[in-house]
N, C-alpha and C positions, 0 to 999 in steps of 0.2 A: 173598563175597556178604553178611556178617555182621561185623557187631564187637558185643561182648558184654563184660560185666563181673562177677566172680562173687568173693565177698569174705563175711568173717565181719566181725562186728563185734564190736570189742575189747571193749565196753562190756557187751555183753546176751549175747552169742557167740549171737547168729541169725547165719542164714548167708541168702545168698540172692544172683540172681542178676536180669542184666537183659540185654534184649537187641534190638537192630530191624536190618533188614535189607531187601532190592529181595527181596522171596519170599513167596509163603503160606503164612502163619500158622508163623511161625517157633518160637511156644510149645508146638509139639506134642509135637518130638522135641527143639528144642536145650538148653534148661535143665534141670537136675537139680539138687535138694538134698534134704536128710534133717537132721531135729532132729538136734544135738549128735551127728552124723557127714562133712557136709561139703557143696559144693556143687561144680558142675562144668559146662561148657557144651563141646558136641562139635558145632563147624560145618565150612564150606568146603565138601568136597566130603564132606556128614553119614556116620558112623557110630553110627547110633543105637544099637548095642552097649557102642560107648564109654561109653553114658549107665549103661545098666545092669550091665556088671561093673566101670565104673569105680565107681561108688556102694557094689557091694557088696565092693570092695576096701577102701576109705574105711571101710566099717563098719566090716571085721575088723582096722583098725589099721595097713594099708599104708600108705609112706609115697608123699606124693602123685607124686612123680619115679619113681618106681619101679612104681607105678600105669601112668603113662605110659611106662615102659618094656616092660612087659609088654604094654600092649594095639596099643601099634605094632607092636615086633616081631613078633607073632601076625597080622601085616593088610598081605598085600600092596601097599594103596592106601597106606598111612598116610602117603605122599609127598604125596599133594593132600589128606590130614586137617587140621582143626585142633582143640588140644583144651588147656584149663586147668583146672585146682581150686584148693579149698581144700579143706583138713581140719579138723577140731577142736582141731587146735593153733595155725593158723593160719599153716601152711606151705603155702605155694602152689609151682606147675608150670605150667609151659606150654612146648605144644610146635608149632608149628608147618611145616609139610611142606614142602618145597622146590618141589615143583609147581603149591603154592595161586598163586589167580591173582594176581596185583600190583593195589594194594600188598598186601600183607602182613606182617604179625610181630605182636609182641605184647611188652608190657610187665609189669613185676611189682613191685610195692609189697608195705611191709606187712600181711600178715591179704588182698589182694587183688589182681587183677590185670586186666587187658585186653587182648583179643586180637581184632584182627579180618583179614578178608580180602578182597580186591575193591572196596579201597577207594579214595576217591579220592587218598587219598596219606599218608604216616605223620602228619602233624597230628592226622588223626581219634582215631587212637589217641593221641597227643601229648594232646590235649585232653580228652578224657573222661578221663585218668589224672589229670591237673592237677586237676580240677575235683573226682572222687572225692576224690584227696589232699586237697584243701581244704575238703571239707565235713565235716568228722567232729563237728562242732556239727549237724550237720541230720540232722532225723527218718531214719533208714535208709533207708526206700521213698525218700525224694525224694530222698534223697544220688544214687540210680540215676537218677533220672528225670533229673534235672542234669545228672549228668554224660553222660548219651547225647547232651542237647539241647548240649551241650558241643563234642559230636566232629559232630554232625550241622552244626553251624555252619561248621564248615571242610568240608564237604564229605561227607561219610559214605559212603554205599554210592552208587560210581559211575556205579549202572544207576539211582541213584533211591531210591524209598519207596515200603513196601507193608503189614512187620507188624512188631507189637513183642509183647514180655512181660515179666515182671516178676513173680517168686517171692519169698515172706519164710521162710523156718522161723525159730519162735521155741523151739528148746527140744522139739518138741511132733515126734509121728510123721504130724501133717498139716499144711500152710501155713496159715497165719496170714493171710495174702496172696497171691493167684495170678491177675494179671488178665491177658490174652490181646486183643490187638487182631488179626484175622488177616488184613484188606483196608483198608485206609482210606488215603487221600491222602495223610494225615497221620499218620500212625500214634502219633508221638508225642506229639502233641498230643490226641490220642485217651488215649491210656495216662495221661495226667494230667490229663482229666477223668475218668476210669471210679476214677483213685486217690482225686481227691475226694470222691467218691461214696462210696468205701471205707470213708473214713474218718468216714462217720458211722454208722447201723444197724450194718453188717456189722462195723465196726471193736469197735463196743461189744457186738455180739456174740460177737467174739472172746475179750473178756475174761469169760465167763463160762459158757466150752468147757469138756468135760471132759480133766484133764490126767492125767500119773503121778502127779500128786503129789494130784492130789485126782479122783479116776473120776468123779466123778457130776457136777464139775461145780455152777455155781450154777443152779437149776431156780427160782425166784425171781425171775417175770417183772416184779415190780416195779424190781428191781434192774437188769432189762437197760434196761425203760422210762427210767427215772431216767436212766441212763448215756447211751442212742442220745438223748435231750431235751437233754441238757448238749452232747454235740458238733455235733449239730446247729444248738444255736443260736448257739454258738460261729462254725460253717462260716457260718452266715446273716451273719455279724456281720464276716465276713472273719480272724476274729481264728486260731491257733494253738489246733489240737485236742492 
């Protein structure tokens, strides 16, 4: 019912994930990631347990295969499960159930990978791998948005269109970016107008959050003014924030 993509990037090592599917509000339980520990997405027939001791494996330094081996084995279902990561090193896993509905499977590149199920047939996933692979010039978020509107063009989720999301960690123990589309037509088309949106205020808010490396934070609301002024009229301007 889902295909999803979940990847570090070599560059900044955020991690983050993305994903849309024929279901409601798909960002509630299937994405997971954590600053400089890993990211992960658990669909098909969901275990949302998956999401959370897979994560708190990822913290304590499991490797991601072996993550995956422990939380199937423990789960009767894990036949109709699907589940992938990354970790902080940028080894990824994916594992897919033999009962999930057709198509199914999943692909794995480097630092990322793609998995989906109930699809209309392996292009979907053929296509947003491609597509990921070939963006790693483009801003992270949109590298994701691409590449779903990628596998969505051959066909994506069989039953249709319904929700998407879309997670960033940059480093930080909260996202940086987390937008949720959970009903719309179009879902993706949704999800990259609400990133637009993102990347103005909220985005130059971002950069002036409190971090580990600095607690407090810039509190210097000229500084956030100045910053959300500059990308905004950038965005007015159509131009690259």
């Amino acid at each position: 019912m889902t295909w999803s993509i979940v990847a570090r990037d070599e560059k900044t090592g955020a991690f983050g994930v993305a994903v849309t599917t024929k279901f409601f509000a798909v960002g509630s339980l299937c994405p997971h990631a954590m600053g400089n520990v890993g990211a992960l997405a658990t669909q098909a027939l969901m275990n949302p347990r998956y999401g959370t001791m897979g994560m708190a494996m990822l913290r304590d330094g499991v490797a991601p295969d072996d993550v995956i081996k422990r939380l199937t084995a423990a789960d009767a279902g894990s036949p109709q499960r699907q589940l992938h990561m990354v970790d902080r090193q940028g080894r990824v896993a994916a594992f897919t159930g033999p009962n999930c509905v057709d198509w199914a499977g999943h692909r794995m590149g480097p630092g990322f990978s793609v998995a989906g199920n109930m699809l209309a047939g392996p292009d979907v996933v053929g296509k947003t791998y491609e597509s990921f692979a070939a963006g790693a010039d483009k801003p992270f978020a949109r590298r994701f948005i691409d590449a779903l509107d990628a596998g969505q063009a051959v066909g994506g989720d069989k039953r249709g269109k319904q929700s998407a999301a879309m997670m960033v960690y940059e480093g930080r123990d909260y996202p940086s970016l987390s937008l949720r589309v959970d009903d719309h037509e179009e879902p993706l088309a949704e999800l990259r107008r609400l990133y637009r949106i993102w990347l103005g205020r909220f985005a130059a808010y971002v950069t002036i959050m409190p971090t580990e490396d600095n607690p407090s934070g810039i509190f210097d609301r000229a500084v956030l003014e100045a910053e959300a002024a500059r990308r905004e009229a950038l965005l007015a301007q159509g131009l690259p924030v």
